[in-house]
N, C-alpha and C positions, 0 to 999 in steps of 0.2 A: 573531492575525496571523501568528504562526510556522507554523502549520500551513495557512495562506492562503499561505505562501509558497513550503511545500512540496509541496502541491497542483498550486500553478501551473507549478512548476520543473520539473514533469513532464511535463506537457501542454503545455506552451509551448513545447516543442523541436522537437514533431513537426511543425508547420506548416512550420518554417525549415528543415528538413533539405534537401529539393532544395535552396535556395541555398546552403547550409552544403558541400555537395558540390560542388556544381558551382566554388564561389570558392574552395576549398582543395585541387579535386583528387583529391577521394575517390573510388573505384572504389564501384561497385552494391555489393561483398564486403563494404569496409571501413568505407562510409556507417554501418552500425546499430550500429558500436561509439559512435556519438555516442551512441546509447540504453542501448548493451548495457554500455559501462563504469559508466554509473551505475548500474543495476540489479544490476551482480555486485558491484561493491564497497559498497552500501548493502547489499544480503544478506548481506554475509558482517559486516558489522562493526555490525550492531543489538545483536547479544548482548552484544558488549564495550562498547558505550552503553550500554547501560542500567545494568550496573553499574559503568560509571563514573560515572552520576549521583548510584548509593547510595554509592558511595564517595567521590569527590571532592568531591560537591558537587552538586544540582539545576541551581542558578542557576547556577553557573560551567559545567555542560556545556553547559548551553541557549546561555549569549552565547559560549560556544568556536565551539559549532556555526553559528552566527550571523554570527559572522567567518568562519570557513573558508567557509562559503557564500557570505559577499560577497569574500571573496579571488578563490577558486575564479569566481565568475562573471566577476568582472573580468579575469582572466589567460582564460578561453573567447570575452570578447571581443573580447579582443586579439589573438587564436590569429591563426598567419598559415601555419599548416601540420595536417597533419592528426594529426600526434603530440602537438602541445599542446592542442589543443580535444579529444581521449582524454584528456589526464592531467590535463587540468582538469576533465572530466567526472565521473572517478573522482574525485576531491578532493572534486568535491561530493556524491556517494553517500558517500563517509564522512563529510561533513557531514552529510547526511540523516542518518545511523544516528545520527551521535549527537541530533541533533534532535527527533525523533518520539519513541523513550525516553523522554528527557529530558522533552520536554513534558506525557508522559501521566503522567510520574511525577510532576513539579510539581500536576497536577491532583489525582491520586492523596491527594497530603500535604495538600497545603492547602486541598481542600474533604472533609469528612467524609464517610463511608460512607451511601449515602442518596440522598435527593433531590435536596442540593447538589450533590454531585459528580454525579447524573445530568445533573443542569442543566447543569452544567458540558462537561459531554463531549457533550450534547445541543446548545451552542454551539457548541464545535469541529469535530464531526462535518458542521455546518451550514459553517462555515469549508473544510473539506476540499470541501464539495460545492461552493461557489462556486468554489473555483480551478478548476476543471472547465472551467466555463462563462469565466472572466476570463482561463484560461490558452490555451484555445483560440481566443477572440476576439482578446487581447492580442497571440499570438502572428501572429494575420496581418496586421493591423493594423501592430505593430510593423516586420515583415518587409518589408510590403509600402512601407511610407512610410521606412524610416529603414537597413533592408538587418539581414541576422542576427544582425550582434552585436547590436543593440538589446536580443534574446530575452534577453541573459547581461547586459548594462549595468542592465538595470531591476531584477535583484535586488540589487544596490551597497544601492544607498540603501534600499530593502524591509526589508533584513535587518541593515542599519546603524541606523536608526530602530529596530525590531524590539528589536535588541540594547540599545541604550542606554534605552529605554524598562522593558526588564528590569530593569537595576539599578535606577532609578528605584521601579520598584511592585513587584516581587517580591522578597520578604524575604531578607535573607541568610541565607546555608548555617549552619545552628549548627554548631557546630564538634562535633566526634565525643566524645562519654565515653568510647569504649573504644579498644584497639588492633586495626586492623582489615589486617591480610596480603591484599595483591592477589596474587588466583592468575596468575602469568604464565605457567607453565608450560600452563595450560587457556585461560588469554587465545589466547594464539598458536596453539593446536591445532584448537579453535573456531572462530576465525575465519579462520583458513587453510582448514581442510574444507570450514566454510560458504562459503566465497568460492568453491573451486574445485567446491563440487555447483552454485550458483548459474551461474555459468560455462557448464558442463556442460545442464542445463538449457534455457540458453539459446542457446548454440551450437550444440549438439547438431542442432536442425531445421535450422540454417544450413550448417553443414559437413558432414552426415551422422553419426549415431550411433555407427558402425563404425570411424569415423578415429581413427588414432592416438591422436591430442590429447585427442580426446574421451574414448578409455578410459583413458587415462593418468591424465587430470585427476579421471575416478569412479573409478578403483581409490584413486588417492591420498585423494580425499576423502571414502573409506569408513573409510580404513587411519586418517587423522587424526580424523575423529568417533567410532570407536571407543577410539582412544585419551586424546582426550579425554572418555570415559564410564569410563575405569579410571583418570584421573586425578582428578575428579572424588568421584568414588568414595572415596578414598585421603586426600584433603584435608582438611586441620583449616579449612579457609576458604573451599572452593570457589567458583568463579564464579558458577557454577551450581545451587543446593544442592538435592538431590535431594528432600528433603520435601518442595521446594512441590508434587510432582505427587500427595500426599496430598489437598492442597486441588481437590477435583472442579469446582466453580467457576472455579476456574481451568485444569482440563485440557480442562473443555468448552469457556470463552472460545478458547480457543488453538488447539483443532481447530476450530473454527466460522470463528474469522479465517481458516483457511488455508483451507476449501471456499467463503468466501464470497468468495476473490480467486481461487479458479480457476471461479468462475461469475458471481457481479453484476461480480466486477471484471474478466471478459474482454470483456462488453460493449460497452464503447465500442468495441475494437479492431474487433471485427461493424459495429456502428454505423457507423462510419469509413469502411469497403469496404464497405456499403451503397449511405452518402451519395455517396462519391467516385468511385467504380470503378462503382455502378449508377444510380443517380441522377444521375453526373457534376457536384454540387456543385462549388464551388470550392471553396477554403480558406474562405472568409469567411462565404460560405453555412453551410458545417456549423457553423464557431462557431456562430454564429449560430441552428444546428438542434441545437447542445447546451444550449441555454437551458431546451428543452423536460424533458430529463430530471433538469440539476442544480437548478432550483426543484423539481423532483419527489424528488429525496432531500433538500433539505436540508427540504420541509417533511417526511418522515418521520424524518427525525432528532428532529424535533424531538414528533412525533406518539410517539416510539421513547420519548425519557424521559417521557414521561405514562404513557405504558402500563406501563410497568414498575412505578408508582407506585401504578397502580392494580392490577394482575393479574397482577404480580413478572416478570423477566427473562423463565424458562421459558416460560410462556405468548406473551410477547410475540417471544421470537424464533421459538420454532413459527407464531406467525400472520404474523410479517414473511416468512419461509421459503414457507410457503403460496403467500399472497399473490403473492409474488416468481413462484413454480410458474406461478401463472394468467396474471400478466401478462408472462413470457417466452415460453411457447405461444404469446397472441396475434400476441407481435410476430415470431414464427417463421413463423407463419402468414402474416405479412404482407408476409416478405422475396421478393418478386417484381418482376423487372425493370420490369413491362408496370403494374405501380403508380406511386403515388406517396408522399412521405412522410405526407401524409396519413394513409393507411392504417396510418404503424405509430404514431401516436403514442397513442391508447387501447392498445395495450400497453407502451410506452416510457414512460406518466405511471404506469400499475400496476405493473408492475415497481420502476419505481425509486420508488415509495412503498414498496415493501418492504422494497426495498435500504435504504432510510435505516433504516425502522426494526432492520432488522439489527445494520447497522452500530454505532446508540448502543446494543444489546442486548449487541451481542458485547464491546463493551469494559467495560461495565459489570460485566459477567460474570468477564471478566480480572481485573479488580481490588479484585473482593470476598474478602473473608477474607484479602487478603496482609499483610503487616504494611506498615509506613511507610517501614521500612528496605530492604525488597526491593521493593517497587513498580518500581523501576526495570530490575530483570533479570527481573519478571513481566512488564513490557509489552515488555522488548527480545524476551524469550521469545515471546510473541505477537505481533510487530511480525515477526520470522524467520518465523513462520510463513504468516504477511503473504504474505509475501515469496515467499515459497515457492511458495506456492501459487498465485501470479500466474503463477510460471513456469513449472509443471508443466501449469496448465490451459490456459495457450497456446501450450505446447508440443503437445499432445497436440489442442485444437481446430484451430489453425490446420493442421497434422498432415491434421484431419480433411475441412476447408472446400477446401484447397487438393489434395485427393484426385479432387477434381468438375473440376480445372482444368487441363485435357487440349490445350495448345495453341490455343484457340480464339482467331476475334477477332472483333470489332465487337458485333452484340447477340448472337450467341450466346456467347462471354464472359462479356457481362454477366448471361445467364441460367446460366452455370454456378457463378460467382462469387457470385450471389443464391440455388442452389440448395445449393452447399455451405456459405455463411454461414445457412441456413437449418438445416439437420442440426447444426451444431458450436453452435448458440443452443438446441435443442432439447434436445440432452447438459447444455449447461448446468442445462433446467432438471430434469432426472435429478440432478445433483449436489446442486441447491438440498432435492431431496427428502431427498437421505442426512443436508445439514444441519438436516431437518426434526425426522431420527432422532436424531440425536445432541442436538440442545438439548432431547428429550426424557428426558435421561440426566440433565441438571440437577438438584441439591437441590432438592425443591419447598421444604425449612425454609429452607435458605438463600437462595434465589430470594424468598420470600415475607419474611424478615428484614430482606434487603437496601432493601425497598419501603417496609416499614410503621416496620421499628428501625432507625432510623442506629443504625450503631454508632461509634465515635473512629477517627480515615482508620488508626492504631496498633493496633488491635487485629486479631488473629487469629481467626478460627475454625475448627474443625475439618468 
């Protein structure tokens, strides 16, 4: 349900944005910070989640973040200016961060190394692909019958049930055997850099590369990720601790998260200016035309943990990568004004069959060999990466899609907008190949252990 609600929380905003703008006053400039503050403050503060899960506590970050979510949404729908619905946005990207950590690490402890825990994240994974489909429906629906706070009011109660359902069925935090030092020195440096590269990122194609702000904001968030690597370094307790990137398992999970959000996960945004800008869908329509791809990942999610059962991680994320290869081509092929949706969905049902199974491959991937105590800064670690990588590759596609869009209007627009969403889904699926390469760098012993030997969710391997 936690991860049904942060699914949703994402998708849900974008239908309501015109009315969000136009009843508070937002300028074309200022609109995207409804988007852009939650994506740069959930980026920069995953890393400090997740080890605040190992440290604090699983259960108490999970229901922290569960309230700040339902605060946070409540005060976005009360907004009655465009500086509160910003800072209640960011509120809930640091919600988010500590959220997703959290949750995967709770997975992580309490179902063992194995099939369980495949199972496990083969449901969640399932859960993330329905808000897809619930978040884009709900949101026009909502918007359109009850006006945009609606979007921010329905996570109140979501994430309040959510929360108190946690204490109820998820065990308490054992209390700690040892003395354990939070790095704040590397806490704040962390998540200051990661805030302002994410930032950067994503302003960057909005205001131009070259402006002040923007190299200000990458000089500094080179200066502070460096020096958060020599503090790190240096620590009798790091935030961060360098030996996990011994564990290969987990440096392929964590490169494959970030290539697989600057390509399965830039899709929808193509899909979207497809449906709307070529196709001239409504809002309700496209929900409606997202139905098609989120049943198509959430059954390979679930297609994702069988496979891994049967023909270990490696295997399984080279053939979800593949797969993915074939059916983004198709539906490149398919982006043509003078069609119709018809034509792209044999490639929008193969693709996102692959997508799914990536997706439960790559987290699986993340969280073998960690121990139980770090689980929560292995998935904040790949959850940044996440992140990341959502913004580099739609930085650099939209970049590309919007290079073909040379003032035009009427259908020729629509054929230019359908020709460069075409090229920037095709790049995608060139990236989807590199993650073909890389999940072949996997342990096959480890990949293969993981399927056939649970091992205790506490144990380590090298």
């Amino acid at each position: 349900m936690a991860q049904l609600i942060f699914s949703l929380d994402i998708f849900i905003v974008y239908v309501a944005l015109p009315d969000i703008g136009a009843d508070l006053g937002f300028s074309d400039q200022t609109l995207q910070w409804v988007v852009s503050a939650y994506v740069v403050f959930a980026g920069g503060f995953l890393l400090l989640g997740g080890r605040a899960a190992d440290l604090l506590g699983r259960r108490r970050i999970f229901v922290l973040a569960l309230a700040v979510y339902a605060l946070s949404s409540l005060a976005g729908g009360l907004a009655t200016s465009p500086a509160v619905i910003i800072a209640a946005r960011a509120i809930q990207g640091i919600g988010g961060a500590l959220l997703l950590p959290s949750t995967l690490s709770l997975i992580g402890t309490l179902f063992e190394e194995g099939p369980k825990r495949n199972r496990a994240l083969a449901v969640w994974g399932g859960a993330g692909a329905s808000g897809l489909t619930v978040g884009s429906l709900l949101g026009g629906v909502l918007t359109q019958s009850f006006g945009w706070p609606a979007v921010f009011f329905v996570n109140v109660p979501l994430a309040g049930i959510c929360a108190i359902a946690a204490l109820a069925v998820v065990p308490r935090d054992q209390p700690s055997t040892e003395r354990r030092r939070f790095d704040l020195p590397g806490a704040l440096t962390v998540t200051a850099g990661a805030t302002l590269l994410v930032f950067v990122l994503v302003q960057g194609p909005e205001v131009g590369w070259t402006q002040p702000i923007i190299l200000a904001a990458g000089a500094a968030a080179v200066i502070l990720l460096a020096l958060f690597a020599i503090i790190e370094s240096r620590s009798r307790d790091p935030l961060m601790p360098f030996r996990l990137f011994r564990n290969r398992s987990l440096v392929v999970g964590v490169s494959v998260t970030g290539l697989y959000m600057g390509t399965f996960g830039a899709l929808p945004y193509f899909m979207t200016m497809l449906l709307q800008n070529v196709f001239q869908f409504s809002a309700l329509e496209t929900g409606l035309a997202f139905l098609v791809p989120s049943v198509a990942i959430a059954t390979g999610t679930q297609l994702g943990e069988r496979l891994v059962g049967r023909i270990g991680t490696r295997a399984t994320l080279l053939g979800g990568f593949v797969v993915g290869v074939a059916g983004t081509i198709a539906f490149a092929l398919a982006f043509d004004h003078q069609s119709g949706f018809a034509a792209t969905v044999p490639g929008i049902v193969v693709l996102s069959l692959g997508q799914g199974v990536v997706w439960t491959g790559m987290w699986i991937a993340a969280a073998t060999g960690v121990a139980g105590e770090e689980q929560g800064v292995a998935n904040g670690l790949a959850s940044t990466s996440l992140n990341l990588g959502n913004a580099i590759g739609l930085a650099v596609l939209i970049a590309v899609a919007n290079a073909a869009v040379t003032g035009q209007t009427g259908a020729a627009l629509r054929a230019a907008v359908a020709d460069g969403g075409s090229l920037a889904v095709l790049l995608t699926a060139a990236g989807m190949l590199i993650g073909a390469l890389v999940s072949l760098t996997l342990p096959r012993k480890v990949a293969a252990a993981a399927a056939a030997n649970p091992a205790p969710a506490s144990a380590v391997h090298s």
